[in-house]
MARBA-3410 file (N, C-alpha, C, O; in Angstrom, 1 decimal):
238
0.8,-1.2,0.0,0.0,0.0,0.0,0.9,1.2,0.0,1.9,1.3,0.7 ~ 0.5,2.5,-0.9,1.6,3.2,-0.6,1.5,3.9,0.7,1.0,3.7,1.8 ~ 2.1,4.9,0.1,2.2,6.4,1.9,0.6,6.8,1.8,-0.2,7.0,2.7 ~ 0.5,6.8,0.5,-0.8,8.2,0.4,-1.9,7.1,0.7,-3.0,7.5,1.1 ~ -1.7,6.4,0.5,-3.1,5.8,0.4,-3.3,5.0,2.0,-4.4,4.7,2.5
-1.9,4.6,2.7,-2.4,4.4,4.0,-2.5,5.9,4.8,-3.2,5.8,5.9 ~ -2.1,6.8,4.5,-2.6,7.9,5.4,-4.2,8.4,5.0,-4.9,9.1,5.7 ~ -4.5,7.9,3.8,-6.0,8.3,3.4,-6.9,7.6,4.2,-8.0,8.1,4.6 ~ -6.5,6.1,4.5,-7.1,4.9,5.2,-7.3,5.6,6.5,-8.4,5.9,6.9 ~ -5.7,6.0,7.3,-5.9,6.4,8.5,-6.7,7.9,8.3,-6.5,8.3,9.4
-7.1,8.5,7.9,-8.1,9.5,8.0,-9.3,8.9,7.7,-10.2,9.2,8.5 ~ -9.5,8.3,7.0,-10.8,7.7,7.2,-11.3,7.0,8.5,-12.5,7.1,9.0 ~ -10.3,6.3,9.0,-10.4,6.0,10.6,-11.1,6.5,11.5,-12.2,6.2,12.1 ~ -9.9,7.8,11.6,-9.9,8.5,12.1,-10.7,9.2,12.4,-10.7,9.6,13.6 ~ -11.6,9.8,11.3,-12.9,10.5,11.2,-14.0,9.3,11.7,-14.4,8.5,10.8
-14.4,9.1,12.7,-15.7,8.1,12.7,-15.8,9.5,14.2,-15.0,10.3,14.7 ~ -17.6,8.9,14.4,-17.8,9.6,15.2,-18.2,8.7,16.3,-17.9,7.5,16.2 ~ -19.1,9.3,17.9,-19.5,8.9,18.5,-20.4,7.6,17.9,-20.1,6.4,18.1 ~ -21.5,8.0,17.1,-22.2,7.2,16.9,-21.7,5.7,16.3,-22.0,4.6,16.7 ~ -20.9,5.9,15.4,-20.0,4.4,15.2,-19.2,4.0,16.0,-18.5,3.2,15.4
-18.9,4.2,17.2,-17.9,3.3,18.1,-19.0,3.2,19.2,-19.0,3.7,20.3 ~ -20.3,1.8,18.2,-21.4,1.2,19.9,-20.4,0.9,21.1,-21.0,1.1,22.2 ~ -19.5,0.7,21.3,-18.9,0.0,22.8,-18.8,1.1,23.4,-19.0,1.0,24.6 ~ -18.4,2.4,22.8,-18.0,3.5,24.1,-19.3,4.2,24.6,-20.3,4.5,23.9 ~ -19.1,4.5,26.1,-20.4,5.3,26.4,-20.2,6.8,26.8,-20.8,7.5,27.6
-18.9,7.2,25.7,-18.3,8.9,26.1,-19.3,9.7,25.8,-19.6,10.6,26.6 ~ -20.3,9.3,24.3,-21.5,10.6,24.6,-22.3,10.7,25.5,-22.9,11.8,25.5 ~ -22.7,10.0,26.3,-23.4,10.1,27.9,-22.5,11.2,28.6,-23.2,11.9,29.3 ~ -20.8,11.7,28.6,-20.8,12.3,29.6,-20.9,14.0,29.2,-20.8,14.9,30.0 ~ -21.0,14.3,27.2,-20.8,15.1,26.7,-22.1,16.1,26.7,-23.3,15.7,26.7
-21.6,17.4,26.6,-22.6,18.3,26.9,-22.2,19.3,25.6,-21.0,19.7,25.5 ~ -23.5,19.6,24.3,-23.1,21.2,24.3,-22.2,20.8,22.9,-21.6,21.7,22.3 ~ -22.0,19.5,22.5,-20.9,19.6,21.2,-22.0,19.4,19.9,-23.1,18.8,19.9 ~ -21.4,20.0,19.0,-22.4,20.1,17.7,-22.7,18.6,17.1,-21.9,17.7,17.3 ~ -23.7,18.5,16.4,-23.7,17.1,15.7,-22.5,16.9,14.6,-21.9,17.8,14.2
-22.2,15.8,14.3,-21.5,15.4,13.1,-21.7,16.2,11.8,-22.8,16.5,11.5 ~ -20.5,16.5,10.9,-21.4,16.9,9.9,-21.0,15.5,9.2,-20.6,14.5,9.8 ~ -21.4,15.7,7.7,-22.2,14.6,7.1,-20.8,14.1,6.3,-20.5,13.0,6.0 ~ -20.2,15.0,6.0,-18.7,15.0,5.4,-17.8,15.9,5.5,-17.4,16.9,4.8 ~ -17.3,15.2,6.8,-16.3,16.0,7.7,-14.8,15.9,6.8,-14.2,15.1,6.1
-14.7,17.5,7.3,-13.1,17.8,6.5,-11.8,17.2,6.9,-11.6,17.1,8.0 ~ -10.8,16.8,5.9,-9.9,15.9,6.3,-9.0,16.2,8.0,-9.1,17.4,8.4 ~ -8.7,15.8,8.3,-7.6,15.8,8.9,-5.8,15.2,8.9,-5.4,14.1,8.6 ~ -5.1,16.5,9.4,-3.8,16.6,8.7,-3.1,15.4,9.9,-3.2,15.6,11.1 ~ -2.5,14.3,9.5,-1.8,13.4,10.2,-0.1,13.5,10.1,0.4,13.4,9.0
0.6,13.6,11.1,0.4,13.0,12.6,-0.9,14.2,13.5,-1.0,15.4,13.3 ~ -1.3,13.6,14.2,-1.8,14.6,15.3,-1.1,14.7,16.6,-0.6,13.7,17.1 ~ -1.1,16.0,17.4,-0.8,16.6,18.3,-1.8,16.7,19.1,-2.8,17.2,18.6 ~ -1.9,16.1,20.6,-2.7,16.5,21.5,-2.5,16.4,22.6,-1.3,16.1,23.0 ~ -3.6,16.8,23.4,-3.4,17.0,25.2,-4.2,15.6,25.5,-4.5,14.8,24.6
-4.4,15.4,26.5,-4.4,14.4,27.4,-5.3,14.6,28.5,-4.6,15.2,29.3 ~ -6.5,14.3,29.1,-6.8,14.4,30.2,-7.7,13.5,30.3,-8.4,12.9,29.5 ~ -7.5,13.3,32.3,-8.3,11.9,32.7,-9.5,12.6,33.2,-9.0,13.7,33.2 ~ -11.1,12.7,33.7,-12.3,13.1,33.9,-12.5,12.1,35.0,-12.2,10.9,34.9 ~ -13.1,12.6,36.0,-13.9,11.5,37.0,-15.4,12.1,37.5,-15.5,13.1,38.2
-16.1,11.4,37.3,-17.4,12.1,37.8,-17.4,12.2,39.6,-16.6,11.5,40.3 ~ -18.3,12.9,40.0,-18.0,13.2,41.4,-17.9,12.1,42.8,-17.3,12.0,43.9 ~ -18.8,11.5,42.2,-19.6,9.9,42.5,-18.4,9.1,42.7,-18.5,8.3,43.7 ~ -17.5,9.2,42.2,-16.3,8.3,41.8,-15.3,8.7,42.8,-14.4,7.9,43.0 ~ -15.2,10.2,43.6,-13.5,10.9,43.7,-14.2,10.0,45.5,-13.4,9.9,46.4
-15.4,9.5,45.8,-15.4,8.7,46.8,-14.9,7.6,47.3,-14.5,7.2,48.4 ~ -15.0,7.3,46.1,-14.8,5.7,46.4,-12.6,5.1,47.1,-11.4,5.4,46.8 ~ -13.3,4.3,47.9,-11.8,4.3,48.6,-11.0,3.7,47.3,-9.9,4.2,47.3 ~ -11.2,2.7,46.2,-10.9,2.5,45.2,-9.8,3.2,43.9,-8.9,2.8,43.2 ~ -10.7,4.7,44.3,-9.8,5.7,43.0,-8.8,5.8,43.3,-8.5,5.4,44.4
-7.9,6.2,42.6,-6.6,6.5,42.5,-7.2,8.0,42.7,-8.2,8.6,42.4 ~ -5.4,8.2,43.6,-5.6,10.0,44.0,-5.0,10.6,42.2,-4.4,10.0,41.3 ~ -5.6,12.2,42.6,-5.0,12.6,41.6,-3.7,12.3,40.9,-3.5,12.0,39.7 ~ -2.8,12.3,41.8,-1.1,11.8,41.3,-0.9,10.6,40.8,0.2,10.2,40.4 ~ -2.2,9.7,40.8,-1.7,8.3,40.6,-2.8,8.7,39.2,-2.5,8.2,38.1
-3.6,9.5,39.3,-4.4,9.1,37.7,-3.3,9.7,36.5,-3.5,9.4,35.3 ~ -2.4,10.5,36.8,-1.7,11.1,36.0,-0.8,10.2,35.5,-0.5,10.2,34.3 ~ -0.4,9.1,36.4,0.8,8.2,36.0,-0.7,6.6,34.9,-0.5,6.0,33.8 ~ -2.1,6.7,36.3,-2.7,5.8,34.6,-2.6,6.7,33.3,-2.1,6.2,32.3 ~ -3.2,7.9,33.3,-2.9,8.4,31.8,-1.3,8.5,31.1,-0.9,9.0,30.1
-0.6,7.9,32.1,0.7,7.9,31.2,0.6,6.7,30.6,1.0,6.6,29.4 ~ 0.0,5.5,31.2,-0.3,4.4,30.9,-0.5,4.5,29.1,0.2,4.0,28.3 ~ -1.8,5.4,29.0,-2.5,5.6,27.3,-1.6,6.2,26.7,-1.3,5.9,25.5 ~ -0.8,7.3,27.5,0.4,7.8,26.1,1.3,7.1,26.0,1.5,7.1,24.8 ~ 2.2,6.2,26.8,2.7,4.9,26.7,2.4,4.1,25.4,3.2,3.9,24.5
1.1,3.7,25.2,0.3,3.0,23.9,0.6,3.7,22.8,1.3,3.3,21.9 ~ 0.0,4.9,22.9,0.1,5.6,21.6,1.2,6.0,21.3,1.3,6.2,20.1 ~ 2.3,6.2,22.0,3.7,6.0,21.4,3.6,5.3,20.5,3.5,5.8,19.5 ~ 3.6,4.5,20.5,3.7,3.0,19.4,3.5,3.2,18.1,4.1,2.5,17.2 ~ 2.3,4.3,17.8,1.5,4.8,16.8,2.4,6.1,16.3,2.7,6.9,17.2
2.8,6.5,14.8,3.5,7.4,14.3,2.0,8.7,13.8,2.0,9.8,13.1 ~ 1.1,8.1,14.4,0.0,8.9,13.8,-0.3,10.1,14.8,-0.7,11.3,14.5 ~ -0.2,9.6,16.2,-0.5,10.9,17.3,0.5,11.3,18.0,1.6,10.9,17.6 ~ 0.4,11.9,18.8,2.0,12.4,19.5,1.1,13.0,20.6,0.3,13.7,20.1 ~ 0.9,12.9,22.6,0.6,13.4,23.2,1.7,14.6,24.0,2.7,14.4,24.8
1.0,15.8,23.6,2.1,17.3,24.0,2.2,17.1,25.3,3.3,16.9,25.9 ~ 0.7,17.3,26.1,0.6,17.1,27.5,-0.4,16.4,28.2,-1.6,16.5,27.8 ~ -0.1,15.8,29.1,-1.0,15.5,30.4,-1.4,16.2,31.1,-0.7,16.7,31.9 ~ -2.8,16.5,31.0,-3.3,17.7,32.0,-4.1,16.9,33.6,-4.6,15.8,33.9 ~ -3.9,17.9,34.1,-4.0,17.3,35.7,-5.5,16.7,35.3,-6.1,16.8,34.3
-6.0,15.8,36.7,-7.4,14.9,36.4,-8.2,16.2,36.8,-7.8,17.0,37.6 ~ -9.5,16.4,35.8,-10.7,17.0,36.3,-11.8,16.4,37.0,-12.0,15.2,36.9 ~ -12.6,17.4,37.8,-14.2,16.2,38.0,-15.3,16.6,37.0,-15.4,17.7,36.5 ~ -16.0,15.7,36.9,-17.2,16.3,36.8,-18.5,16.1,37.4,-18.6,15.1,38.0 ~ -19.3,16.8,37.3,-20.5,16.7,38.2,-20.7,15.2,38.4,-20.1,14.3,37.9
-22.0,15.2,39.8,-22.5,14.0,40.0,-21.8,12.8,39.7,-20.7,12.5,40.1 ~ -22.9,12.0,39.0,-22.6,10.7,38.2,-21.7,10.5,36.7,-21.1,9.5,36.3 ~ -21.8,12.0,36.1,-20.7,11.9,35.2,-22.0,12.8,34.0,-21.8,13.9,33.6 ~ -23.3,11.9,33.6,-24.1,12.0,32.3,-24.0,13.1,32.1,-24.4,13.8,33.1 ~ -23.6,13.9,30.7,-24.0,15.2,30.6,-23.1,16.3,31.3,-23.3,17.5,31.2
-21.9,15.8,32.1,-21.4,17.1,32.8,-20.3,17.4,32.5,-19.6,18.3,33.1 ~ -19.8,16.8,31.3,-18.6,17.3,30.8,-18.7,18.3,29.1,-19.1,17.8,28.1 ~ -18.3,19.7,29.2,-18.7,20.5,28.4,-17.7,20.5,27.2,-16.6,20.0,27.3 ~ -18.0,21.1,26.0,-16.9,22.0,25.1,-16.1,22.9,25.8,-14.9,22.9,26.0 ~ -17.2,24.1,26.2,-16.2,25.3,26.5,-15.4,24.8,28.1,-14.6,25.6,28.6
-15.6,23.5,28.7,-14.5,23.0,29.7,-13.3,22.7,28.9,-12.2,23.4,28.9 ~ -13.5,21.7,28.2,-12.2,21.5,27.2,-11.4,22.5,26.6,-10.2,22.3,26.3 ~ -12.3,23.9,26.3,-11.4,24.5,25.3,-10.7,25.6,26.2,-9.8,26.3,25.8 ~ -11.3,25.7,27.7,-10.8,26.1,28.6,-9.1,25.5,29.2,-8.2,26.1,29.5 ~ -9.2,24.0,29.0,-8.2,23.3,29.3,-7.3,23.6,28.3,-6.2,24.1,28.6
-7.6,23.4,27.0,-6.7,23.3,25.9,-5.5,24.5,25.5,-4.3,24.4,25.2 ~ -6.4,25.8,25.8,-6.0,26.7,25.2,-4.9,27.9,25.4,-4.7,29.0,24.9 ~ -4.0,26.9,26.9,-3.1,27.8,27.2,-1.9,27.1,26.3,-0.7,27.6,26.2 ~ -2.4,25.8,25.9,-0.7,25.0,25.7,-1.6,25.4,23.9,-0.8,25.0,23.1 ~ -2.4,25.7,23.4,-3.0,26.2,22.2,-2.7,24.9,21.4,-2.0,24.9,20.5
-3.6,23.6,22.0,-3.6,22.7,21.2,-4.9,22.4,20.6,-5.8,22.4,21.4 ~ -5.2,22.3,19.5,-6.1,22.0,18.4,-7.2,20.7,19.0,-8.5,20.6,19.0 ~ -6.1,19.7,19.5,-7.3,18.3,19.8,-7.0,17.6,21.1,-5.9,17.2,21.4 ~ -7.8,17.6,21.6,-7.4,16.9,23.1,-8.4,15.3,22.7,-9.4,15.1,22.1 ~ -7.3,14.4,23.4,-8.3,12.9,24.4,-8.7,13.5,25.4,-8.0,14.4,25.9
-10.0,13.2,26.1,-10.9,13.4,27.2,-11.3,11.9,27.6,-12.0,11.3,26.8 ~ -10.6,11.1,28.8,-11.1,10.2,29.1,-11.9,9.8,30.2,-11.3,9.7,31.3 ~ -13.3,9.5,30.3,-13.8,9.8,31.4,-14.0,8.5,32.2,-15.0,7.8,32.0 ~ -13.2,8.2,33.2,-12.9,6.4,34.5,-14.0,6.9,35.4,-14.2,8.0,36.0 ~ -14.7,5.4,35.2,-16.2,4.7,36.5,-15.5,3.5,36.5,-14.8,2.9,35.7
-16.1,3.3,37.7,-15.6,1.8,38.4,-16.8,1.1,39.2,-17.3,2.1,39.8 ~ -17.4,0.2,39.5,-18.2,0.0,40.7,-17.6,-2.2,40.6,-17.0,-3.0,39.8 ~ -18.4,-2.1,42.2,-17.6,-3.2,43.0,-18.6,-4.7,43.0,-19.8,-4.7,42.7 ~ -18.2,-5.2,43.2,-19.2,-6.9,43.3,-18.3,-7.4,44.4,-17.2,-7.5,44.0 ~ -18.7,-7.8,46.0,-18.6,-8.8,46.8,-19.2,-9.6,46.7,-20.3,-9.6,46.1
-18.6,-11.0,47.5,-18.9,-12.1,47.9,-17.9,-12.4,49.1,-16.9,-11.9,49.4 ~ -18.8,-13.9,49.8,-17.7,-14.5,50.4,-17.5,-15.7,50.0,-18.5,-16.1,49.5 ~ -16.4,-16.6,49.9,-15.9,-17.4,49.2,-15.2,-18.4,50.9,-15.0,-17.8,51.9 ~ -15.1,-19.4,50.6,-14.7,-21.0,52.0,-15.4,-20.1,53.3,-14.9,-20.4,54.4 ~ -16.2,-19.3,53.4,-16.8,-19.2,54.7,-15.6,-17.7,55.5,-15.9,-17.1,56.5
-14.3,-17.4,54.7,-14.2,-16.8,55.4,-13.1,-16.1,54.6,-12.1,-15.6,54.9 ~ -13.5,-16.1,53.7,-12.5,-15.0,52.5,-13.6,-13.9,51.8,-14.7,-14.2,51.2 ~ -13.3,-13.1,51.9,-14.0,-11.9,51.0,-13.3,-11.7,49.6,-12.1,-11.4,49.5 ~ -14.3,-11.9,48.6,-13.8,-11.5,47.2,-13.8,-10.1,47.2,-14.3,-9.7,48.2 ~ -13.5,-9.3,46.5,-13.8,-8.1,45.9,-13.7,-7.5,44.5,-12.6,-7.4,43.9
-14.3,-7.2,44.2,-14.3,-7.3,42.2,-14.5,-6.2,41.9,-15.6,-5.7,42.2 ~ -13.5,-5.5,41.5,-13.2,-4.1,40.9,-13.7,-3.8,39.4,-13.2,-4.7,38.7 ~ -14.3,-3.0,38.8,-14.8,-3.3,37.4,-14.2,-1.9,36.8,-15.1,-1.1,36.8 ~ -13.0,-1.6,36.2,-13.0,0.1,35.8,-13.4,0.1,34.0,-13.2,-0.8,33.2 ~ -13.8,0.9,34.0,-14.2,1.6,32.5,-13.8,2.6,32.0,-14.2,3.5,32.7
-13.1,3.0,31.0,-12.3,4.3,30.5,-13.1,4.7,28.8,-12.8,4.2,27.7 ~ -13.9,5.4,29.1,-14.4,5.7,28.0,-14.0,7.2,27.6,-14.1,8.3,28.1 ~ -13.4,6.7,26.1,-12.6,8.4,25.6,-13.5,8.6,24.2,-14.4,7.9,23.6 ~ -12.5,10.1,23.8,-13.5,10.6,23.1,-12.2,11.5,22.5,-11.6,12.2,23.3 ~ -11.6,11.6,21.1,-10.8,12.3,20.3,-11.3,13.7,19.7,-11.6,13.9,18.5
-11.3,14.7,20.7,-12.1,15.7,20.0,-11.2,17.0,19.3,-10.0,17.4,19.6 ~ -12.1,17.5,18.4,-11.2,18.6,17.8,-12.0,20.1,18.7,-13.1,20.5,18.7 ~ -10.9,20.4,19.3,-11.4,21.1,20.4,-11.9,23.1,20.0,-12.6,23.8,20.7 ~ -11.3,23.7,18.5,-12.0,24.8,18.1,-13.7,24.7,17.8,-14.5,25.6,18.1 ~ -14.1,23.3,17.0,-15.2,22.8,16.6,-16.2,22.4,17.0,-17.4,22.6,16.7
-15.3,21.3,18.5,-16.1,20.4,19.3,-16.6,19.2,18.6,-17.6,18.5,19.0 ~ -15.8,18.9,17.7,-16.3,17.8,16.3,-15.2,16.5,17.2,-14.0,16.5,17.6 ~ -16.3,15.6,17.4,-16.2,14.1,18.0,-15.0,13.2,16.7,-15.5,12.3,15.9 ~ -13.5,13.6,16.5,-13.0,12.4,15.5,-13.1,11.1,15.3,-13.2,10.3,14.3 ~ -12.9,10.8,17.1,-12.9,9.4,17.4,-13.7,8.9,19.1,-13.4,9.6,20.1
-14.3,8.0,19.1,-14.4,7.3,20.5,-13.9,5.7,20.4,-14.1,4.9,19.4 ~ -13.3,5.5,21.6,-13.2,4.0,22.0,-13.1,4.0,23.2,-13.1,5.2,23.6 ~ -12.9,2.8,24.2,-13.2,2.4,24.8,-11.9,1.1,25.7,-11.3,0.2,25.3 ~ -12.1,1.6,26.9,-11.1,0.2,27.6,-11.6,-0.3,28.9,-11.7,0.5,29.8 ~ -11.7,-1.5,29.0,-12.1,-1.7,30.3,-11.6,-3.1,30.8,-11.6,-4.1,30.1
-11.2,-3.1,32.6,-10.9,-4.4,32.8,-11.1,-4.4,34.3,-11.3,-3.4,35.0 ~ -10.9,-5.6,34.9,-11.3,-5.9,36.4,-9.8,-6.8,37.0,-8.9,-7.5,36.5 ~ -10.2,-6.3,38.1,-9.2,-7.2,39.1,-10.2,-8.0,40.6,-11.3,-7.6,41.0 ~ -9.4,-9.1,41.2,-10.4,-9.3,42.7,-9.1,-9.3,43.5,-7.9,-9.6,43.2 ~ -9.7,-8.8,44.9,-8.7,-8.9,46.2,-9.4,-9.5,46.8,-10.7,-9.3,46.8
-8.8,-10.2,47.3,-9.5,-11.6,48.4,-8.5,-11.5,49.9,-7.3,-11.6,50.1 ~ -9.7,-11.2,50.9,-8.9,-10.8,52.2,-9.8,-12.0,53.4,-10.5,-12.8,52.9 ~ -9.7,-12.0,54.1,-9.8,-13.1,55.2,-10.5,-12.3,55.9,-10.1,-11.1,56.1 ~ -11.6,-12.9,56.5,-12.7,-12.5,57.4,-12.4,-13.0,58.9,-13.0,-12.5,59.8 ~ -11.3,-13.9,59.3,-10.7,-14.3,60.3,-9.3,-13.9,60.4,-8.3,-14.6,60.1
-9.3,-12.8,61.1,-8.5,-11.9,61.7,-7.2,-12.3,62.3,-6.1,-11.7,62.3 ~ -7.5,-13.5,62.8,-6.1,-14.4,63.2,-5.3,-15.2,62.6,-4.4,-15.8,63.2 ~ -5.7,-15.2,61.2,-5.0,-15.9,60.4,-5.3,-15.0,58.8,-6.1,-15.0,57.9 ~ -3.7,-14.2,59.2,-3.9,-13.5,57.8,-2.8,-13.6,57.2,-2.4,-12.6,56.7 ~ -2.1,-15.0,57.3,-0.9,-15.0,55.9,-1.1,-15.3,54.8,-1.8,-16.2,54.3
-0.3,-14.2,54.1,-0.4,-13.9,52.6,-2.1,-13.2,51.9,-2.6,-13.4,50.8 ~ -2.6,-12.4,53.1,-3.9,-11.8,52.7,-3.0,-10.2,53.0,-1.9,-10.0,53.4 ~ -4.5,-9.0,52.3,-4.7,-9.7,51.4,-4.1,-9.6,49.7,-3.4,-8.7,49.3 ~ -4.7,-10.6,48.8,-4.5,-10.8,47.5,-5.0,-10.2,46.4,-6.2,-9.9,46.4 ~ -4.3,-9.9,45.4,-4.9,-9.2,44.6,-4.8,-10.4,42.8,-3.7,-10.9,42.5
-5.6,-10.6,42.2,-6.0,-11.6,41.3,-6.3,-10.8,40.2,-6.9,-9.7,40.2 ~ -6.1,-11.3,39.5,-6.5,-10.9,37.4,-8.1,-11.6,37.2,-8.4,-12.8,37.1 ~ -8.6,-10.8,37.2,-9.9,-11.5,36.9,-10.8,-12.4,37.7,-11.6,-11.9,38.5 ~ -10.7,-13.9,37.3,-11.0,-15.0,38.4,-10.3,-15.7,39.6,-9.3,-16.4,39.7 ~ -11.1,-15.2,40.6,-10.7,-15.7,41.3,-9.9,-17.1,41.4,-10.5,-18.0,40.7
-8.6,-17.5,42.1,-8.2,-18.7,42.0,-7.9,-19.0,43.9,-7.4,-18.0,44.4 ~ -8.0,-19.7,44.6,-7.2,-20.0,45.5,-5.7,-20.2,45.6,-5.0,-19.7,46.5 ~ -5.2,-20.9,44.8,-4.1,-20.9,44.9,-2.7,-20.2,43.8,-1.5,-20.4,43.6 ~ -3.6,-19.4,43.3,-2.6,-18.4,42.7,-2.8,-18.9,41.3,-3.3,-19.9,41.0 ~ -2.1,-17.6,40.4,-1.0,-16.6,41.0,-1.8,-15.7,41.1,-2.8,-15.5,40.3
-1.5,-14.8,42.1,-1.5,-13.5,43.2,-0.5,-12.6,43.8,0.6,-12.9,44.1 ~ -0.8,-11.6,43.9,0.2,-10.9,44.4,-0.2,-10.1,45.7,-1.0,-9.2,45.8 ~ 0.6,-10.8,46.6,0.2,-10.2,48.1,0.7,-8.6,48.5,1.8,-8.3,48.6 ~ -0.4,-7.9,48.5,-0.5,-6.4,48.8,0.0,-6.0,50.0,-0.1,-6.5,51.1 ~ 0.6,-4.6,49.3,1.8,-4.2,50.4,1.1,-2.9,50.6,0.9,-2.3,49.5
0.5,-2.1,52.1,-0.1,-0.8,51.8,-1.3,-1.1,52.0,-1.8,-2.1,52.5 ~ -2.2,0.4,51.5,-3.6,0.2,51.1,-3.7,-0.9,50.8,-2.8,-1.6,51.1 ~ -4.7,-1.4,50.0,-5.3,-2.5,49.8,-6.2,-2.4,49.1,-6.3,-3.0,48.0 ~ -7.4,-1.2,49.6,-8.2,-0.4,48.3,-7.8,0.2,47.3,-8.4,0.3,46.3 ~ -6.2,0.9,47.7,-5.6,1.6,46.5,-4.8,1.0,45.3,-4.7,1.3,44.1
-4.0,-0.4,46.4,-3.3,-1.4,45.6,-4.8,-1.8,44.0,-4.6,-1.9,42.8 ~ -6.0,-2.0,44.8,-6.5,-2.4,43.7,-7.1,-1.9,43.4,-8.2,-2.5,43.3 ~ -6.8,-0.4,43.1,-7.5,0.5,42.2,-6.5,0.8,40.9,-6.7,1.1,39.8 ~ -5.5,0.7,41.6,-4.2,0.9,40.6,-4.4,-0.3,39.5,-4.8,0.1,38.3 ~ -4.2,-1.4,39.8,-4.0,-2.5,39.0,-5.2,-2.4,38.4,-5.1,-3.1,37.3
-6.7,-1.9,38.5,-7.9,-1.9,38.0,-8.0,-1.2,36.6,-8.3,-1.6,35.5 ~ -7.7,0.4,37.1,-7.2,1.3,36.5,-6.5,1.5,35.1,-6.8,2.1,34.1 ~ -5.2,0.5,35.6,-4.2,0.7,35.1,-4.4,-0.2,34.0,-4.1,0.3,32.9 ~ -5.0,-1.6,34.0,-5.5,-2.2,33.3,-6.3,-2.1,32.0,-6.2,-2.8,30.9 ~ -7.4,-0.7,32.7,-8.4,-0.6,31.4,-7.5,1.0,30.7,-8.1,1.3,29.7
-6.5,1.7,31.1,-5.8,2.3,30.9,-5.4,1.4,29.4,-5.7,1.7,28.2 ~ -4.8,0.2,29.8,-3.6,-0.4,28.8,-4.4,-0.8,28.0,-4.2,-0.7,26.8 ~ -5.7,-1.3,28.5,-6.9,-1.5,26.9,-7.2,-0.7,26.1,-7.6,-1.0,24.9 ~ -7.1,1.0,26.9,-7.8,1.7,25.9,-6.6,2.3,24.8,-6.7,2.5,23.6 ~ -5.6,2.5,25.7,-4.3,3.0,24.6,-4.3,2.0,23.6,-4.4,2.5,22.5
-4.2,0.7,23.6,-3.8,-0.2,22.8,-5.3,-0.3,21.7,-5.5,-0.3,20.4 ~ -6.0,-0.2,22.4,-7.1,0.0,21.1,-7.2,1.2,20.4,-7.7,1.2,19.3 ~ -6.7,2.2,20.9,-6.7,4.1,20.0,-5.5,3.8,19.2,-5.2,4.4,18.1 ~ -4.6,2.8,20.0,-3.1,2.6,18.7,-3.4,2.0,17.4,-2.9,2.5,16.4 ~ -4.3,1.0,17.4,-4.7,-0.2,16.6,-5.7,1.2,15.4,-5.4,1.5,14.2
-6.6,1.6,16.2,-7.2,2.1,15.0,-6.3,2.9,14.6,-6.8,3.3,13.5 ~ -5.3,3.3,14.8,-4.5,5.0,14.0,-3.6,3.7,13.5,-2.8,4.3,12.8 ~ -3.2,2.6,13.4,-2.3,2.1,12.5,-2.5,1.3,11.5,-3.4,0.5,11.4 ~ -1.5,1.6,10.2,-1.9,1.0,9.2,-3.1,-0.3,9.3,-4.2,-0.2,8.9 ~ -2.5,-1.7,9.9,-2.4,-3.0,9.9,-4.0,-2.3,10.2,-4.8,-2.5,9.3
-4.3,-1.6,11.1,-5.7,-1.4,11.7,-6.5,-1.5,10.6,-7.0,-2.6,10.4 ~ -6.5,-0.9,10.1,-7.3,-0.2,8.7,-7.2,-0.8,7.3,-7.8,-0.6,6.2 ~ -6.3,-1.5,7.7,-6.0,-1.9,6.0,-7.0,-3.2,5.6,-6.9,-3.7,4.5
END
């Protein structure tokens, strides 16, 4: 394939809107951006952008989140990915914002172009992380805990408010801790997914809620970089 015609490919990509990427649920948290037009103007590749993580208010509770300092290092997670890609290049990481409530609807344009416009970048990622939990108890005296995080983004062109791209990342972890207090060797555990009793696990050093917010986090972090890489690259598209 030549140059021109896989950079034509990756703009075609490129250009999809909310409505064609069903898995992500970023237009729920969008407020205030114009519709698609019908045949959106090219865009010039590589792209330049900012970077920011969103948490709805609902969320900065939970003993689970990562503090601001640690969401900066999961969004390093996604520019990490897109390194990989010669199509984007992230300028900066902007600190985490909140947004209202539960999230729906509370994230604006004129917030974004508020953010954007001192470092005078054209397109920001907006990624907006929910998480919620599932217990059980497991042999009578182990507590599971099942971490579920979700990173739903949104590639926007921030003079316009024109949606280029959404996708999506998400993944879970369990920590399994001991309801009998007198016997807590090697609790508690933190697990990939399904639970196993006998491993592999990695015994948490610290918090325990934060240990597995990190690895929760960090996880649907690595899903969603690695999926925004795939679409901006050739092989993606071809």
């Amino acid at each position: 394939m030549r140059t021109g015609s896989v950079i034509a490919a990756l703009v075609a990509a490129l250009l999809l809107t909310a409505c064609a990427a069903d898995s992500s649920r970023i237009a729920e948290y969008l407020s205030g951006f114009p519709p698609p037009p019908e045949t959106p103007p090219q865009v010039a590749l590589p792209l330049a952008v900012g970077l920011v993580v969103a948490l709805p208010e609902d969320e900065r509770s939970k003993p689970t989140t990562p503090s601001p300092a640690v969401l900066e290092k999961v969004a390093g997670r996604i520019q990490k990915e897109l390194q990989e890609s010669h199509a984007i290049v992230v300028r900066r990481i902007f600190p985490p914002i909140t947004i209202p409530a539960g999230g729906p609807a509370g994230l604006s344009i004129e917030r974004l172009r508020g953010i954007a416009q001192d470092e005078k970048l054209a397109n920001l990622i907006v990624v907006v992380a929910t998480s919620r939990t599932s217990s059980k108890i497991r042999f009578t005296v182990v507590l599971e805990t099942q971490l579920y995080v979700s990173m739903e983004a949104a590639l926007v062109e921030v003079p316009s408010g024109r949606l280029l791209m959404t996708e999506s990342g998400r993944d879970d972890y369990v920590m399994a801790d001991v309801l009998d207090y007198t016997a807590r060797i090697s609790f508690p555990r933190l697990y990939y997914r399904n639970f196993t009793f006998g491993g592999p696990f990695t015994v948490v050093e610290g918090n325990p809620q934060q240990a597995l917010g990190w690895e929760a986090f960090r996880g649907a972090a690595d899903q969603l970089g690695m999926k925004l890489r795939q679409r901006l690259s050739p092989a993606g598209v071809s």
